[in-house]
C-alpha positions in Angstrom: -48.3 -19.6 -42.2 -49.3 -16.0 -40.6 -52.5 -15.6 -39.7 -55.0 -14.1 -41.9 -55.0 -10.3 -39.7 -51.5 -10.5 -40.0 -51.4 -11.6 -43.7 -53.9 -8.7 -44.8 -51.9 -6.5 -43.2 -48.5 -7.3 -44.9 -50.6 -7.1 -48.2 -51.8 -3.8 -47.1 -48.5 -2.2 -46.2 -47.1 -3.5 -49.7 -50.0 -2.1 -52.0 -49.6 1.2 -49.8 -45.6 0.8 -50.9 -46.6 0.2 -54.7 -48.7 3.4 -54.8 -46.6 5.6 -52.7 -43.8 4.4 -55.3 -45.7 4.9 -58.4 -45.0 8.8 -58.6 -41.1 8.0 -58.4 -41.3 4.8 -60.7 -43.0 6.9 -63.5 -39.5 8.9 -63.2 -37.6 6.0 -63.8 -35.0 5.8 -66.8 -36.4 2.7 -67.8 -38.2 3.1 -70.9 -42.2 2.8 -70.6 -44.2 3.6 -68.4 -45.1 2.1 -64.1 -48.8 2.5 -63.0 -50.2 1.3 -59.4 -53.9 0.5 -58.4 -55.3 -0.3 -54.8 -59.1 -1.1 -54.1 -61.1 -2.3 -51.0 -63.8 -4.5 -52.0 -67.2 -6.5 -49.7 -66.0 -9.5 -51.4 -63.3 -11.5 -54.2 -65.4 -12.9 -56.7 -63.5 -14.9 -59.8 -64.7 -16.1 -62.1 -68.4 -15.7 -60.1 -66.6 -17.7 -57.3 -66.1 -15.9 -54.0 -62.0 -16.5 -53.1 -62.4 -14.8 -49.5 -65.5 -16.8 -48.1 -68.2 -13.6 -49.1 -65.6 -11.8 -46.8 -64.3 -8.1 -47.6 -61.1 -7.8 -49.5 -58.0 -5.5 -50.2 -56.0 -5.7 -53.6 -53.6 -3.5 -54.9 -50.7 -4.3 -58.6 -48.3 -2.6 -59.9 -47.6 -2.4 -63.8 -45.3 -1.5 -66.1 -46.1 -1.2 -69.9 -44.2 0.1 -73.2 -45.5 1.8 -76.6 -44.8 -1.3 -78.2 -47.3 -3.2 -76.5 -45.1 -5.2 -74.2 -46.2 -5.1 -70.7 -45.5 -6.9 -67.1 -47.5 -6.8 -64.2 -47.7 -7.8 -59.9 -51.4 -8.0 -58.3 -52.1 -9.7 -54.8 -55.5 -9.6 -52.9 -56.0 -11.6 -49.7 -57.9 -14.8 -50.0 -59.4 -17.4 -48.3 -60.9 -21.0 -49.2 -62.1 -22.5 -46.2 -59.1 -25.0 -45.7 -57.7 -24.5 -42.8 -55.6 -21.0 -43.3 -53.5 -22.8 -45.9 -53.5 -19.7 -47.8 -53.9 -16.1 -47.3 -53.2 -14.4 -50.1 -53.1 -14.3 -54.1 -50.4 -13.0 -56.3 -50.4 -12.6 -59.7 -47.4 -12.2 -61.9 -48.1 -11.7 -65.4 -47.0 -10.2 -69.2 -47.8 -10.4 -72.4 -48.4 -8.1 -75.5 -51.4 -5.9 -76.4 -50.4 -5.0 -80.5 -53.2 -2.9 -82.2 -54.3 -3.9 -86.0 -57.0 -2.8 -87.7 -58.9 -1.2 -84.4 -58.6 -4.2 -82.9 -56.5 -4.4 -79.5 -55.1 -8.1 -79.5 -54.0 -9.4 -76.1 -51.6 -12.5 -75.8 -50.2 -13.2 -72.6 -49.8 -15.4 -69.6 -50.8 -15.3 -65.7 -49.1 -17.3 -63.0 -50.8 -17.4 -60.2 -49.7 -18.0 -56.5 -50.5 -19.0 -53.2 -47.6 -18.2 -50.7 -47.8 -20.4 -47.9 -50.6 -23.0 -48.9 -49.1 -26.7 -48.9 -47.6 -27.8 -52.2 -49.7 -30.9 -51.9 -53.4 -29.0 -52.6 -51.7 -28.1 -56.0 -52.9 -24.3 -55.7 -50.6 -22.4 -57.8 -50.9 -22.8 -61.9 -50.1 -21.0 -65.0 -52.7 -19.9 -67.7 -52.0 -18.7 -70.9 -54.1 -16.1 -72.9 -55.3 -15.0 -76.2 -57.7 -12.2 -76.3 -59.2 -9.5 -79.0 -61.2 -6.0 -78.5 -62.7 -3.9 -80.5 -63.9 -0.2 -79.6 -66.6 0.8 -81.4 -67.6 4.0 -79.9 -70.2 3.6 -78.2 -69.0 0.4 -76.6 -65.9 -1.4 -76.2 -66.4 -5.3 -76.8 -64.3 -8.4 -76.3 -63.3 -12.0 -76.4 -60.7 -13.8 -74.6 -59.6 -17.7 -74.1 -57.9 -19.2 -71.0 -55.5 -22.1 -71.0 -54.5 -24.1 -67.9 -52.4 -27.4 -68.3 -52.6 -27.9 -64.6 -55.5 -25.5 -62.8 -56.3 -24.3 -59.5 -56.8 -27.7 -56.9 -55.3 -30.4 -59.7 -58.3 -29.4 -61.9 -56.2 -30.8 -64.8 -56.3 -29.0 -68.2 -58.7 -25.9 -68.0 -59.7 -23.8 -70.5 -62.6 -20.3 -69.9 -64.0 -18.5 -72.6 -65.0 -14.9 -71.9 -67.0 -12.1 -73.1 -67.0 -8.7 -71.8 -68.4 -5.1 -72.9 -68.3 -1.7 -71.5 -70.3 1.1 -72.5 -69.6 4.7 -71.4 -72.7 6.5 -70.2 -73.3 10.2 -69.3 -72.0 11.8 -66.1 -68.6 9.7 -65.5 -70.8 6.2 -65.6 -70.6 2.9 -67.2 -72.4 -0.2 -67.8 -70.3 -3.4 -68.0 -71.4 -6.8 -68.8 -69.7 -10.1 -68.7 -70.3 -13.9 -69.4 -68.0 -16.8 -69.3 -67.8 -20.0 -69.2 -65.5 -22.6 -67.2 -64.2 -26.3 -68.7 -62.5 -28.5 -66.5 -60.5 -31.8 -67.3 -61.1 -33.3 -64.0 -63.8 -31.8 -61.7 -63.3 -33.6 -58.6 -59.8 -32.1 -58.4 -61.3 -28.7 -58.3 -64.4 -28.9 -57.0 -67.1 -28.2 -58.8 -68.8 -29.2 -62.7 -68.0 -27.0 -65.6 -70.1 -23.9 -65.2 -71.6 -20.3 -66.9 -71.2 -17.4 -64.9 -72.4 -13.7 -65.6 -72.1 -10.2 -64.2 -73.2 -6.9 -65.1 -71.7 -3.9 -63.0 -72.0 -0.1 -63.1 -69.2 2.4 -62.4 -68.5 5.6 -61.6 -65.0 7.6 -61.7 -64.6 10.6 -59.6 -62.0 12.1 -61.6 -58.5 12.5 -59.5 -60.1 10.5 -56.5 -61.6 6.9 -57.2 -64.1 4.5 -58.8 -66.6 3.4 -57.4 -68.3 -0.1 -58.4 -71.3 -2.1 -57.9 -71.8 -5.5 -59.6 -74.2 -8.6 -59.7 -72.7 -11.6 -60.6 -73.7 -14.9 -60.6 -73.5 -18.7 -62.1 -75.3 -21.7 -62.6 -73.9 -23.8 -60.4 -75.9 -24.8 -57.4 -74.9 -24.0 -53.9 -74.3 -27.6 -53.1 -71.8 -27.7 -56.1 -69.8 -24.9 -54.3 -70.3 -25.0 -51.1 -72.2 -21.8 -51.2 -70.1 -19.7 -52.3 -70.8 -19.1 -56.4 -74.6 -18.1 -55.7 -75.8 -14.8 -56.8 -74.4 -11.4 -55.1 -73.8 -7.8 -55.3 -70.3 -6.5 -54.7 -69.6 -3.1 -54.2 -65.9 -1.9 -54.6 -63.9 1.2 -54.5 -60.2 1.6 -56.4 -57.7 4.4 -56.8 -54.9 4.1 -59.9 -51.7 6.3 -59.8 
């Protein structure tokens, strides 16, 4: 495996290839419609985890979606747990369908996730499936969503995470987001820690035509021990660009 300079800069030169392309892709003959995103980040937190050891982190997708609701999608960030640079990166291929019913915004997809490099053995990559629902109400946009893994991250066994998540647009290009969710795990020793509750709240601001700026807090209830310090509470400041 590279090492990890040499794997964030790989990752780098490919999300700077993704956005560069993003003009030309939207001029593609294919039907629907390619979008890119980049950000620089202090930290990787999922799921109020921290995936690059509380270090800084670059991530950057590509996506392609249709009218009818059908949509695909590549995002990779550089990682890194702590275990001997088995793995140095993340990437995320994913799809699904977003119809809209009602004012509702259903979401029913899937996620494979991927760990180039790491040995097959520590049982890193794993599939979840999704089934998520939004409603915008104006003054907020709120929403539920359900995770299923038959085989999660580390031999964690069946997996399921249950999330909640609002945003509400405020004055002056800002908003408020706020998030809770909670983790179940078949077999805890496989992944690492007990089944936990973690939290965020975050504000943003877009700089129309330039970037967004974000801080959150996030947190859990796990205890450092449980975790090996790395899921205790923290602010993470990011900035993104989409094309």
């Amino acid at each position: 495996m590279t090492n990890s300079f040499t794997g964030r800069a790989a990752l780098a030169a490919a999300v700077m290839a993704a956005c560069i392309g993003g003009p030309a892709l939207a001029e593609s003959p294919i039907p629907g419609e390619f979008s890119a995103n980049v950000s620089l980040g202090t930290d990787y937190v999922f799921r109020g985890i921290s995936q690059t050891d509380e270090d800084p982190t670059i991530q950057g997708g590509l996506d392609w979606s249709h009218d009818s609701g059908v949509y695909l999608g590549i995002w990779a960030s550089n990682v890194d747990f702590n275990d001997g640079d088995e793995a140095h990166i993340e990437a995320d291929i994913y799809g699904g369908w977003k119809p809209t019913f009602g004012g509702f915004t259903f979401d029913i997809g899937g996620i494979y996730y991927a760990y180039p490099g790491a040995d097959n053995d520590l049982n890193y990559d794993y599939v979840e499936a999704k089934l998520g629902a939004s409603y915008d109400f104006e003054v907020a946009e709120a929403g539920v969503t359900m995770f299923y893994s038959p085989n999660f991250f580390g031999g964690g066994d069946d997996a399921f995470y249950l999330s909640g998540d609002v945003a509400v647009p405020l004055p002056y290009s800002f908003s408020l987001g706020g998030h809770l969710g909670h983790q179940w795990i078949s077999d805890n020793t496989g992944f690492g820690t007990p089944d936990y509750l973690d939290w965020a709240i975050s504000v943003t601001y877009a700089l129309d035509g330039v970037a967004d700026f974000k801080l959150a807090y996030t947190d859990t209830d796990l205890k450092n021990s449980e975790c090996n310090d790395i899921c205790d509470a923290r602010a993470v400041f990011s900035v993104s660009r989409s094309f």
